[in-house]
C-alpha positions in Angstrom: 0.0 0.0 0.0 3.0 2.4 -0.2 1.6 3.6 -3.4 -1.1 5.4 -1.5 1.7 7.6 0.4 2.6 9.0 -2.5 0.0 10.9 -4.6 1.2 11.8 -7.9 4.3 10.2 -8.3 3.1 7.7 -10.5 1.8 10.4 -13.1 4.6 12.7 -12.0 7.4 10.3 -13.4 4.9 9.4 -16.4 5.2 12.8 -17.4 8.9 13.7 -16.8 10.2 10.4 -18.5 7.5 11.1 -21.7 8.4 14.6 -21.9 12.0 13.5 -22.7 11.0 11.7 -25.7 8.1 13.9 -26.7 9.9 16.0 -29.6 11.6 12.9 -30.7 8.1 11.0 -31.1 7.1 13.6 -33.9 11.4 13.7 -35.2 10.9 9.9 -36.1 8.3 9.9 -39.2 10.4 12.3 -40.9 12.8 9.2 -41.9 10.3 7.0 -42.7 8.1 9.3 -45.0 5.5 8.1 -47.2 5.5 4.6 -45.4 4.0 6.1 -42.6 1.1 5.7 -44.5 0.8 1.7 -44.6 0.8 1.5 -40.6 -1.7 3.9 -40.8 -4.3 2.6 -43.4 -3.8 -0.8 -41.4 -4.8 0.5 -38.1 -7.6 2.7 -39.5 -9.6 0.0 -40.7 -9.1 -2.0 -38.1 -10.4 0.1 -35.9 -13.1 2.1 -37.5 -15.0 -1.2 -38.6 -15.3 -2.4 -35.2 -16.5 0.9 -33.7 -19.2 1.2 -37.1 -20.7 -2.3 -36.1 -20.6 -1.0 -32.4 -22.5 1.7 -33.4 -25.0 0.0 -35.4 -25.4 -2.1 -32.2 -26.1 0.9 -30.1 -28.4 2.2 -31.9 -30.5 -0.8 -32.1 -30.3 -0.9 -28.1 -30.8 2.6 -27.4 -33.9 3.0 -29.8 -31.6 5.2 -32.2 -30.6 7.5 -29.3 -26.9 7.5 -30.2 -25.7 5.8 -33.5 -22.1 4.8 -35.5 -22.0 8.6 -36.2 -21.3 9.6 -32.5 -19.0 5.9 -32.0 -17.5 7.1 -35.0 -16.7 11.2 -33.6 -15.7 9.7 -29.9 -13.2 7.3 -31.2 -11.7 10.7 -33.6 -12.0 13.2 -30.8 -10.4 10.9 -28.5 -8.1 9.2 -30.8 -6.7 12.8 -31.6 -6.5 14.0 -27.8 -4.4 10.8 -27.3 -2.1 10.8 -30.2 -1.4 14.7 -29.2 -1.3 14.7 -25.7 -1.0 10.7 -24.6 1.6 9.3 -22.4 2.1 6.2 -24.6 1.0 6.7 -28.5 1.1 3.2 -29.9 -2.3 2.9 -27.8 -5.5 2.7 -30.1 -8.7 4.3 -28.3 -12.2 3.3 -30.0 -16.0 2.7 -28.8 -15.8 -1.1 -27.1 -17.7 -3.3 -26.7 -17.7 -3.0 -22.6 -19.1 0.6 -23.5 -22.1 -0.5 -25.5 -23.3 -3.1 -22.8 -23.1 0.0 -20.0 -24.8 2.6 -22.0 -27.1 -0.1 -23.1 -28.1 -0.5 -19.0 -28.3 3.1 -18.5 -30.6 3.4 -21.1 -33.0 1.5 -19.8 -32.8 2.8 -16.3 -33.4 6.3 -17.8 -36.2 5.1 -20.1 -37.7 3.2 -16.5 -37.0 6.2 -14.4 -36.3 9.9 -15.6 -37.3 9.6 -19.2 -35.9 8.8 -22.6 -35.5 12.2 -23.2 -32.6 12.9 -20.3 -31.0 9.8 -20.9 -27.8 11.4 -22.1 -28.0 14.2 -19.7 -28.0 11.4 -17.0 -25.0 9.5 -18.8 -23.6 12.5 -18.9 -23.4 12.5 -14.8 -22.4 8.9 -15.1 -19.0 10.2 -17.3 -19.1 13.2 -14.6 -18.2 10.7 -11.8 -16.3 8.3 -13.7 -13.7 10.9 -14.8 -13.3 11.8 -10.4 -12.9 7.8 -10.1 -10.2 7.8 -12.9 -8.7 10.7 -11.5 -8.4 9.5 -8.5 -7.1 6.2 -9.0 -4.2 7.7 -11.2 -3.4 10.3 -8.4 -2.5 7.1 -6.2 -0.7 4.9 -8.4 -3.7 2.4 -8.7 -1.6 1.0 -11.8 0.8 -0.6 -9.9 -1.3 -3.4 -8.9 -2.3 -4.3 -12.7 0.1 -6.6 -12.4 -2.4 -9.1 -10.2 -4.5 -9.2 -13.2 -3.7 -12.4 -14.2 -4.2 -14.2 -18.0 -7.0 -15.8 -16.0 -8.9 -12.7 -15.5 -7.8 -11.8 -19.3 -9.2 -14.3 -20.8 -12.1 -14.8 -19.0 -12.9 -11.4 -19.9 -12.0 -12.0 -24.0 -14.4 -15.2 -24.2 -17.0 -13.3 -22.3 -16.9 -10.6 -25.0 -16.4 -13.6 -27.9 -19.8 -14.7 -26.1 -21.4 -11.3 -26.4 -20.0 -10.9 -29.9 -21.7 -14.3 -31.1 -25.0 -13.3 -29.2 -25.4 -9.9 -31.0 -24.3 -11.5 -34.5 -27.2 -14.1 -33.7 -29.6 -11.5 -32.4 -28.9 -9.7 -35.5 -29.4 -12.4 -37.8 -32.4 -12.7 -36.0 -34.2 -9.4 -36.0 -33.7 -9.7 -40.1 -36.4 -11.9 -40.3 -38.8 -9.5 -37.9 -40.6 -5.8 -38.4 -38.1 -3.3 -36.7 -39.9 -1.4 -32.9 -41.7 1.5 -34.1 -42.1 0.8 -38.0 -45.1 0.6 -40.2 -46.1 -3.1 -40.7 -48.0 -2.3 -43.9 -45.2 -1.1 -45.6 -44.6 -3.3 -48.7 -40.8 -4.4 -47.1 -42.3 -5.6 -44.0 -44.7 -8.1 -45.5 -44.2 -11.9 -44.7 -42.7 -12.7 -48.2 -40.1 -9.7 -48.3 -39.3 -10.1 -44.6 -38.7 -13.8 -45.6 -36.6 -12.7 -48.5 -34.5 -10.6 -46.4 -33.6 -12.7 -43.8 -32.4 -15.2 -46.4 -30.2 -12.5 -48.0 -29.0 -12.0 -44.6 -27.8 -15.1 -44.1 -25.9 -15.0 -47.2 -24.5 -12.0 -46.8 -23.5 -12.6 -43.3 -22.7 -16.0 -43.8 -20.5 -14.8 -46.8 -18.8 -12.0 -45.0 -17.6 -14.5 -42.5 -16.5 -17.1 -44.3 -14.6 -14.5 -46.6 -13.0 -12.6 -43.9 -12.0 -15.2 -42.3 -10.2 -17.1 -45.4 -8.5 -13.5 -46.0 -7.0 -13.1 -43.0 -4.9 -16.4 -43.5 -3.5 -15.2 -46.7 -0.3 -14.6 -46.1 0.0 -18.9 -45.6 -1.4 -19.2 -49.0 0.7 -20.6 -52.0 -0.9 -18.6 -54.7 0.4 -14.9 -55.7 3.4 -12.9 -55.0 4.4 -11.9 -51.7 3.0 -8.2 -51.8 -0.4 -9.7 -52.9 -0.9 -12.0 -50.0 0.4 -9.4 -47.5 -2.1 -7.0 -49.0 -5.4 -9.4 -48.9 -4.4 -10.7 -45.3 -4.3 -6.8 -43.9 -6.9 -5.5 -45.7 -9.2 -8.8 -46.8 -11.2 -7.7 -44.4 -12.5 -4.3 -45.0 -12.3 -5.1 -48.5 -14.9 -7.7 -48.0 -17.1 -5.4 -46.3 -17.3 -3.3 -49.6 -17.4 -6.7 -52.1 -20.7 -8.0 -50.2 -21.6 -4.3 -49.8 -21.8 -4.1 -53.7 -23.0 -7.6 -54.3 -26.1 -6.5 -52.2 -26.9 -3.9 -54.9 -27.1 -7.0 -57.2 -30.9 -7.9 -56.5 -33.5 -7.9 -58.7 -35.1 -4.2 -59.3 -38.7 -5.4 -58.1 -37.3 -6.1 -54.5 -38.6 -3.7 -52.2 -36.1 -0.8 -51.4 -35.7 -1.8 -47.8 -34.7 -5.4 -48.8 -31.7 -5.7 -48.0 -31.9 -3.5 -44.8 -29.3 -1.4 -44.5 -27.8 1.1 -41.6 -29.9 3.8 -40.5 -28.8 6.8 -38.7 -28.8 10.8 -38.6 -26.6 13.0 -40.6 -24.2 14.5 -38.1 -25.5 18.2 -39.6 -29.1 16.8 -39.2 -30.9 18.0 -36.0 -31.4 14.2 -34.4 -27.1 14.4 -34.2 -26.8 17.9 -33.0 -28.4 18.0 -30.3 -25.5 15.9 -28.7 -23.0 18.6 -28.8 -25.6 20.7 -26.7 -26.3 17.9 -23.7 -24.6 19.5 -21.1 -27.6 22.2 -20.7 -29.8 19.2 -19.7 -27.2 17.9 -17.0 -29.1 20.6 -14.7 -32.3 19.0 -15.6 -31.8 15.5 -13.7 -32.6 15.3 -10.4 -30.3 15.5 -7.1 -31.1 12.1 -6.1 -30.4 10.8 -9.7 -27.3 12.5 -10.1 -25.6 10.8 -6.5 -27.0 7.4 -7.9 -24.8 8.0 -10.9 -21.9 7.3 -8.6 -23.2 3.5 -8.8 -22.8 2.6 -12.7 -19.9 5.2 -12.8 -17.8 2.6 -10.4 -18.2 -0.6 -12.5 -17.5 1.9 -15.7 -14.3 3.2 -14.0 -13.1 -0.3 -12.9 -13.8 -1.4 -16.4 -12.1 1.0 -18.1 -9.4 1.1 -15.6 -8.5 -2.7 -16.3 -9.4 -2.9 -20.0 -7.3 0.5 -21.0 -4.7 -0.8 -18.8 -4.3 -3.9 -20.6 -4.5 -3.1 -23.7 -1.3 -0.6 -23.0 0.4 -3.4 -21.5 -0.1 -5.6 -24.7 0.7 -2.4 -26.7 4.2 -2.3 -25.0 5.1 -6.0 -24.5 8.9 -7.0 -24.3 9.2 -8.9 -27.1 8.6 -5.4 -29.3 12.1 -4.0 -27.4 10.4 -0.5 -26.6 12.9 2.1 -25.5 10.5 4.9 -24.5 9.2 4.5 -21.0 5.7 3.6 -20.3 2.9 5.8 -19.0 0.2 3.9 -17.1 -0.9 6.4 -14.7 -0.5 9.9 -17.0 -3.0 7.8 -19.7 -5.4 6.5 -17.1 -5.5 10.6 -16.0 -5.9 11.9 -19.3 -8.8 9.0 -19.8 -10.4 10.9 -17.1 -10.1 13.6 -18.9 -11.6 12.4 -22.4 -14.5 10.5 -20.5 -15.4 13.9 -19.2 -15.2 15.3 -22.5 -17.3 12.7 -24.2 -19.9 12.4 -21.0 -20.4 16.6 -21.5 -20.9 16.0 -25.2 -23.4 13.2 -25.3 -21.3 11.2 -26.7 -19.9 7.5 -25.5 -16.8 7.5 -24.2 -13.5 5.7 -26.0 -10.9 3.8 -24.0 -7.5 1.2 -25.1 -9.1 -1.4 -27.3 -8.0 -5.0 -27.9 -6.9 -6.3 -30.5 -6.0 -3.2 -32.2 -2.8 -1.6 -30.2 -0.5 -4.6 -30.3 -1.4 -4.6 -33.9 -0.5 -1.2 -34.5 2.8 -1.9 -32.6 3.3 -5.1 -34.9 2.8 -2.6 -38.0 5.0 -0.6 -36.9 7.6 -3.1 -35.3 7.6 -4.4 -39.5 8.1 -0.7 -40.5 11.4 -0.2 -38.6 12.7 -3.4 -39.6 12.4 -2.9 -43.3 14.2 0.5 -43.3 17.0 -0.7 -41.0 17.5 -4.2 -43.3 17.3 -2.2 -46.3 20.5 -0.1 -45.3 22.1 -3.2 -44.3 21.9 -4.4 -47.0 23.3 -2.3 -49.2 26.2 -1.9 -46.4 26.9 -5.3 -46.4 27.1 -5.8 -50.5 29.3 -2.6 -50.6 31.7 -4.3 -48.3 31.2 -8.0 -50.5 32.6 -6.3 -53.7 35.3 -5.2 -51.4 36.1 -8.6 -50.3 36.2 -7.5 -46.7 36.1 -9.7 -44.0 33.5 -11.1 -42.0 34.5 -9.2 -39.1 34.7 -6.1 -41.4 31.0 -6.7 -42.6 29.9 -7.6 -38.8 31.1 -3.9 -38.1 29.3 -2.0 -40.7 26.4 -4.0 -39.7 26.8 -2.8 -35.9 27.4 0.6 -37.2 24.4 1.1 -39.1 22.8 -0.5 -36.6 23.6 2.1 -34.0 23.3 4.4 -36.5 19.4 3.8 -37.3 18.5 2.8 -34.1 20.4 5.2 -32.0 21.3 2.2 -29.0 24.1 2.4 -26.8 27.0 -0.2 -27.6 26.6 -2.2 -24.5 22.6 -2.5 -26.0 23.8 -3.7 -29.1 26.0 -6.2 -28.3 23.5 -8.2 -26.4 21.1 -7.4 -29.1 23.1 -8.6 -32.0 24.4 -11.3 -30.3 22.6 -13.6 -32.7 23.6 -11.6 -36.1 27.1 -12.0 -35.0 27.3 -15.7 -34.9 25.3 -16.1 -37.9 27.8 -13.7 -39.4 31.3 -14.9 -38.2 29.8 -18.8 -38.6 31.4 -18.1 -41.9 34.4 -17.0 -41.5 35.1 -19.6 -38.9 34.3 -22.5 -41.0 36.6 -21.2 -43.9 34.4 -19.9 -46.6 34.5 -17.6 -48.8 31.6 -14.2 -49.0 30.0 -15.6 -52.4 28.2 -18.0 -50.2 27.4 -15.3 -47.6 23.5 -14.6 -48.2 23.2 -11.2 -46.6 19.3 -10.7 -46.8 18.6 -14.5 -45.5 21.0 -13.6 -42.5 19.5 -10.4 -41.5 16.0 -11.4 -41.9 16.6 -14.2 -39.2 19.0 -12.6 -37.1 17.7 -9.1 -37.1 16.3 -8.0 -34.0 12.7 -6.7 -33.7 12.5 -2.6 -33.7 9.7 -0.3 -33.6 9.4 3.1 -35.0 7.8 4.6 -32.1 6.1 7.9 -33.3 2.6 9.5 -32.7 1.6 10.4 -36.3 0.1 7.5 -37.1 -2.1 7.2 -34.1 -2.6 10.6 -35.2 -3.3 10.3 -38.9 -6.2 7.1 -38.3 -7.7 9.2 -35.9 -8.1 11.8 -38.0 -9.1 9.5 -41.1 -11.8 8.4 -38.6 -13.2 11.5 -38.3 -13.5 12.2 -41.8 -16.0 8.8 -41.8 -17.8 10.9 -39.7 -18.4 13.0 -42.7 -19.0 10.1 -45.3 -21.7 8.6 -43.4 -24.3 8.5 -46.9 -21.2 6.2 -47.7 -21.1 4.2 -45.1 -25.2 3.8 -44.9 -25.2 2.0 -47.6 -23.9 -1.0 -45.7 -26.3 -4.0 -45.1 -27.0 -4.6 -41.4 -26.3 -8.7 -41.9 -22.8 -7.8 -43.2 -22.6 -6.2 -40.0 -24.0 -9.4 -37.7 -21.3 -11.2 -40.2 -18.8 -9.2 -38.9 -19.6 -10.0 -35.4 -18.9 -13.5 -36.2 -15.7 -12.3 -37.6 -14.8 -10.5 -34.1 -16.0 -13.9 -32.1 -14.0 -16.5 -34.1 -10.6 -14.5 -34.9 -10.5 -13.6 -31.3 -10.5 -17.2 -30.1 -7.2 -18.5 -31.8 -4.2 -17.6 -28.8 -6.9 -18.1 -25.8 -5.7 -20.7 -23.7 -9.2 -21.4 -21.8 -10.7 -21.5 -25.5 -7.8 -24.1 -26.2 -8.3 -26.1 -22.5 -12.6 -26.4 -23.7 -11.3 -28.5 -27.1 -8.7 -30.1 -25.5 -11.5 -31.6 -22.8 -13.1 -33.2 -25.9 -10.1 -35.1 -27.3 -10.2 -38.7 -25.4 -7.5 -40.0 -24.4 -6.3 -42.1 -27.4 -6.4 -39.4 -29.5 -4.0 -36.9 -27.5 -1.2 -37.3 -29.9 -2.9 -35.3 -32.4 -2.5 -32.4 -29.4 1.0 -33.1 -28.9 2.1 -33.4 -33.2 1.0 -30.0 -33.4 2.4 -26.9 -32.1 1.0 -26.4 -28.0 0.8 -25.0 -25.1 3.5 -26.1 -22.7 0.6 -26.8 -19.8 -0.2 -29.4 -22.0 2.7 -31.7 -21.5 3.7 -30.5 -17.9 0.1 -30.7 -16.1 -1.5 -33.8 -15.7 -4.6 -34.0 -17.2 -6.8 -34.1 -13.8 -5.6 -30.5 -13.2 -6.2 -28.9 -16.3 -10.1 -30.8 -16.2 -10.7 -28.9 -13.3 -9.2 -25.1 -13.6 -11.1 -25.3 -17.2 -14.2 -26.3 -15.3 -13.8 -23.5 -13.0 -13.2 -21.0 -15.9 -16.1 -22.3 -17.8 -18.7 -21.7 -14.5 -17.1 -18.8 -13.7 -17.5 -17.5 -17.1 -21.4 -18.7 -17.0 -21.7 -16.5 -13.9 -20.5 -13.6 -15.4 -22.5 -13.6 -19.0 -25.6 -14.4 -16.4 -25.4 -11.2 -14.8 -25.4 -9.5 -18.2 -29.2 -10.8 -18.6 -29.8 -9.5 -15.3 -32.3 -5.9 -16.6 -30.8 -3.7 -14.0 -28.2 -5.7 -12.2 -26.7 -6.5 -14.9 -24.3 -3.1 -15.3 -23.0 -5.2 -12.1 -21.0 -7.2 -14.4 -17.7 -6.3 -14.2 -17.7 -6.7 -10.1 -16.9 -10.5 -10.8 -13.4 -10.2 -12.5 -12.6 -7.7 -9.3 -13.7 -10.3 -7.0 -11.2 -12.9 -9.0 -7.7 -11.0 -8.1 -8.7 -12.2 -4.6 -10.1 -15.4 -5.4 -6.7 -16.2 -7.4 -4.8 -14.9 -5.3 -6.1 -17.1 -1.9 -8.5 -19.7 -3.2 -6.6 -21.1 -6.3 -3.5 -21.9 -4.2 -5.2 -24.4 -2.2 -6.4 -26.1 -4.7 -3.9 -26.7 -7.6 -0.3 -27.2 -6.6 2.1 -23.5 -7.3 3.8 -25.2 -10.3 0.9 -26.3 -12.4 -1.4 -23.1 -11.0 2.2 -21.5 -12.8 1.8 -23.4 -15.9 -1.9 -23.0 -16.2 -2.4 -19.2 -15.5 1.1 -18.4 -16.6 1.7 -14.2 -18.0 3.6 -15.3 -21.4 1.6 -17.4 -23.7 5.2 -20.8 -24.3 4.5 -22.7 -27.2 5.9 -26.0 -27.9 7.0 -27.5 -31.3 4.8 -30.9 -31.5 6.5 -34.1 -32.3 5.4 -37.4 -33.9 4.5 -40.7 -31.5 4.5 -42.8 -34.6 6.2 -43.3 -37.5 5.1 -43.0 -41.3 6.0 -45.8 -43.1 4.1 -47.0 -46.2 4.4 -50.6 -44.7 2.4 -51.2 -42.1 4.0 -54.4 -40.5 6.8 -52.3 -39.9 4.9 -50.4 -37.5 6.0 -52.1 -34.1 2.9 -53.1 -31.7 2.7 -51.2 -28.8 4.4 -52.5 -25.3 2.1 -55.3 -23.6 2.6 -53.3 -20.4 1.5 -50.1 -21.5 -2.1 -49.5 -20.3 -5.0 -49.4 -23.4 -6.2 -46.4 -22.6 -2.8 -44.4 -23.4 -2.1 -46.6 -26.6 -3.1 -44.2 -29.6 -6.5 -44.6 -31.6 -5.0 -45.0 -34.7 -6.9 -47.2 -37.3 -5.3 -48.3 -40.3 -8.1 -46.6 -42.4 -6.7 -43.8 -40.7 -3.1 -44.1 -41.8 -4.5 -45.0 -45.3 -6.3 -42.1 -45.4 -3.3 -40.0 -44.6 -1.0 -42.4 -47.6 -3.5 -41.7 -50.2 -5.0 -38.5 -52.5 -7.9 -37.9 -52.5 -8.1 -39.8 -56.2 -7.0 -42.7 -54.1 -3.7 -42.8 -55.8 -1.0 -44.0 -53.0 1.1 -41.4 -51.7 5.1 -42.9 -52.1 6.7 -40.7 -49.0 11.0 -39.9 -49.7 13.4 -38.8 -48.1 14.0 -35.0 -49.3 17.2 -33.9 -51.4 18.7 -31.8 -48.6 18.2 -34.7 -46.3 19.6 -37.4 -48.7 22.7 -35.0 -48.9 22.7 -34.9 -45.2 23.2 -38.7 -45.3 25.7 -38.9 -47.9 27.7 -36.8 -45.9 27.5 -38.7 -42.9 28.2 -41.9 -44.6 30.9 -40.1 -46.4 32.2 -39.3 -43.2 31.8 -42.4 -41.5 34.0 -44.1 -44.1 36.8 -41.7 -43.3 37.2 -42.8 -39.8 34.5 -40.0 -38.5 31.8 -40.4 -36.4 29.0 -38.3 -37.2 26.3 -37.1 -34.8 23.2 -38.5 -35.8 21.6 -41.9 -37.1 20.3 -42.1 -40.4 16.6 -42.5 -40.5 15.7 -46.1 -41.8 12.3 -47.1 -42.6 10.6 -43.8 -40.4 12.1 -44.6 -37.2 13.7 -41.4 -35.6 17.4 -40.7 -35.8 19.4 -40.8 -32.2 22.3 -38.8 -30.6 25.0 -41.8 -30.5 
């Protein structure tokens, strides 16, 4: 609790170790110049989709009371304040999901209590006291515990938004086949045939949008088109399938009704329904006394929320495997998020905080960024100093040079860092050969450490780019609502991938026999070091623990209560947990850094099968793999049924030729040669 002594300090040091930096942060771009720009296309429509189909979702929940034109105008103004005036820029601010499901609850407690009418006025008190909350817990260092937010608590909270994300996608998909609250049910669009008609083009369209997104985004793995092409289709597939079913939906017949498909509707932000947010604050004095103190209630599960969610998403922004050199700024940002929830509350708009998964991606975008402009002068050092037949040492140097040079590290950094690029490099010269078989770009791509550009004008530049969406909303109308519930999906499934607890659910389905498959494939290392009897029960507890929390979301008023549970698990992990898992596999299973392990094979592939050997008499049944030999013929034949006839590659054969070779020269080699599929041995 020393943290409490000392008011300020946190924010205080935030501010003093940014403030070095700060000039530099703008200094950077200039090098980089017109590929600033990919980063920032990237990032923007990665984030301005999500806070779009946010909006749509609002709207639908708040009976058109705030719509993707004010998620849209939060996630600029914010976005902007933060890029500007932010303690750590690589930070992404939008509309999240969290957000909608609060003002969803305040809504209907204003329509219930003070009126539809004062409903942002009230929200507006709601951001009033949230903003003191924030304030306060920057002014006493609250950060410093975010550390007992375990990946527990993280993911827990991811697959209870992946829940929420699948239940709006199907209540969506849904409300396409039903007459829209407060519409005319004798308009032509809304008889049973047309309704019919456009829920099936929903399903398409959603269905479509899904499926399409989802094949995009593993493009880069495909073995069709160039490099650039692939790279292109998996980091902007997405968006660009938003605008392919967008204009596929224009393809209908011309004696459709012109509501079928439906599509987005929402005010002009020059129209009067959008105005009148900018004005809200001269209702504030409207709403009752009593209401206002009862504002303190919602405003403490919003604080908490947004104290934990905008938290993490800076710490994922700034993990150590991106090798940030600018300090971080916990505190400073969660006092300046006071400050834009205030702004937002006062404007009737809803507020914007961190957002997964968008700010590690924008560090990602820009960690590839600063690696292609240091590699590229590498490069062309290294081939200078190849026509010169320098040395290997000699082209080590100029490497380190422009290393330090580009990077502006101190040499004592770079040594460490480039530990790995020096051993690739003097490998060479130490084995005797010459620099024509020195393949500069293949060494620096592998040894190269990772880099970031860290800089504020792209942060700056998407947030900007947001707000002029603002401004294209007859654009962005034209979208299909069941694109939207397809996107949804989209959210759900690509956030599962990476979840542990998501991966512990399947992983309670595979019976025993059939636990090899797990292990041939890359996993989690909990998967090998925990017994199986563990991991049954912490995923059980997840799972009813995750049941709790998505029950109190169906709660009508209670339900803004939700976020109380993840509080309540710090304790619970901290002093329940122990006592019941032993400290090293608790460890494994709730571990901070996600340790993957290469899978191996348990059997070998031969084309014979009575080389296979039986398993060991001794060996229990139950751990003996499930392996039929319809199985293995299915894997040994096409799908023509022609049989596969498995080799041994070319760099491998050569592998073996040497070894022989060396064998017959009176010198052991290290490894076995592989006979008939069975693994190779140290000797």
């Amino acid at each position: 609790m020393d943290h409490l002594k000392t008011p300020f300090k946190g924010v205080t040091n935030d501010i003093k170790g940014r403030l070095a930096c700060y000039k530099k942060d703008w200094i950077d771009t200039c090098g980089t110049g017109a590929r600033i720009l990919a980063p920032t296309a990237y990032i923007f429509f990665a984030s301005a989709l999500p806070v779009i189909a946010f909006g749509e979702q609002l709207s639908r929940e708040t009976e058109g009371s705030l719509s993707p034109a004010e998620t849209l105008a939060s996630t600029a103004i914010c976005g902007v304040i933060h890029a500007i005036f932010g303690g750590q820029p690589l930070l992404i601010l939008g509309v999240a999901e969290p957000t909608i499901i609060m003002y969803t609850y305040l809504f209907n407690f204003a329509k219930n209590s003070i009126g539809r009418e004062l409903y942002l006025a009230w929200a507006g008190w709601v951001c009033v006291w949230t903003a003191l909350l924030l304030f306060l817990l920057a002014i006493f260092n609250a950060c410093s515990i975010i550390t007992r937010f375990t990946r527990v608590a993280g993911e827990l909270f991811g697959m209870l938004i992946t829940v929420l994300f699948i239940q709006e996608a199907i209540k969506g998909m849904v409300s396409e086949f039903l007459i829209p609250k407060g519409e005319n049910s004798s308009q032509e669009n809304y008889q049973f045939q047309w309704l019919y008609a456009n829920g099936l083009l929903g399903i398409i369209f959603s269905c479509g949008l899904l499926i399409t997104a989802l094949k995009s985004r593993k493009a880069r793995s495909w073995r069709y088109g160039t490099g650039c092409f692939r790279s292109f289709i998996a980091d902007y597939g997405v968006p660009l399938m938003v605008v392919v079913w967008t204009l596929l939906s224009y393809g209908v017949p011309g004696k459709v009704p012109s509501g079928v498909p439906r599509r987005l509707f929402c005010p002009l932000p020059w129209e009067s329904g959008s105005l009148y947010h900018w004005t809200v604050a001269k209702d504030m004095g409207k709403i009752p006394v009593g209401y206002i103190f009862a504002a303190l209630i919602p405003a403490v599960m919003i604080a908490g929320l947004y104290f934990f969610d905008h938290s993490v998403a800076s710490q994922m922004a700034q993990q150590k495997e991106f090798n940030l050199k600018n300090p971080s700024a916990y505190h400073y940002d969660i006092f300046l998020l006071g400050v834009m929830t205030l702004i937002c509350g006062l404007l009737g708009l809803p507020p914007s905080n961190g957002v997964l998964p968008q700010s590690p991606m924008h560090t990602r975008s820009l960690a590839v960024l600063k690696k292609q402009l240091i590699r590229k002068k590498m490069v062309k050092s290294v081939k200078e100093c190849m026509k010169q037949q320098a040395t290997q040492s000699e082209i080590y140097g100029r490497l380190q040079t422009v290393f330090i040079e580009m990077d502006s590290a101190s040499c004592h950094t770079v040594d460490r860092e480039l530990a790995s690029l020096k051993n690739a490099v003097m490998k060479h010269e130490d084995e005797g050969e010459d620099n024509t078989k020195f393949d500069p770009e293949k060494c620096i791509d592998l040894h190269l450490p990772v880099r970031v550009n860290e800089q504020r004008v792209s942060n700056l530049l998407q947030s900007m780019l947001v707000g002029v969406a603002v401004c294209i909303m007859p654009v962005i109308k034209m979208i299909p609502t069941s694109v939207l519930w397809g996107y949804f999906a989209y959210m759900a499934i690509d956030s599962l991938p990476g979840n542990q607890f998501w991966e512990r659910i399947q992983l309670l389905f595979v019976p025993p026999g059939r636990r090899f498959k797990v292990i041939e494939g890359f996993h989690a290392s909990y998967v090998e070091s925990v017994p199986f009897k563990y991991i049954f029960m912490f995923t059980i507890f997840q799972f009813a623990y995750l049941l709790l929390c998505f029950g109190i979301t169906w709660i009508p008023i209670a339900g803004i209560l939700f976020p109380l549970p993840f509080f309540l698990l710090i304790s619970i992990r901290e002093h329940i947990l122990p006592k019941i898992f032993p400290p090293n596999y608790l460890q494994e299973l709730d571990a901070a850094e996600y340790e993957e392990i290469v899978g191996h094979s348990f059997r070998a592939r031969s084309l014979s099968l009575r080389d296979r050997q039986s398993p060991d008499t001794d060996e229990e049944e139950d751990d003996c793999p499930d392996l039929s030999s319809a199985e293995i013929l299915d894997e040994m034949t096409t799908h023509r049924g022609e049989l596969k006839h498995r080799s041994v590659s070319f760099n491998d054969r050569q592998f073996q030729h040497r070894n022989c070779t060396s064998k017959r020269h009176g010198k052991e080699g290290k490894w076995k040669i592989w006979w008939k599929g069975e693994p190779g041995k140290l000797d």
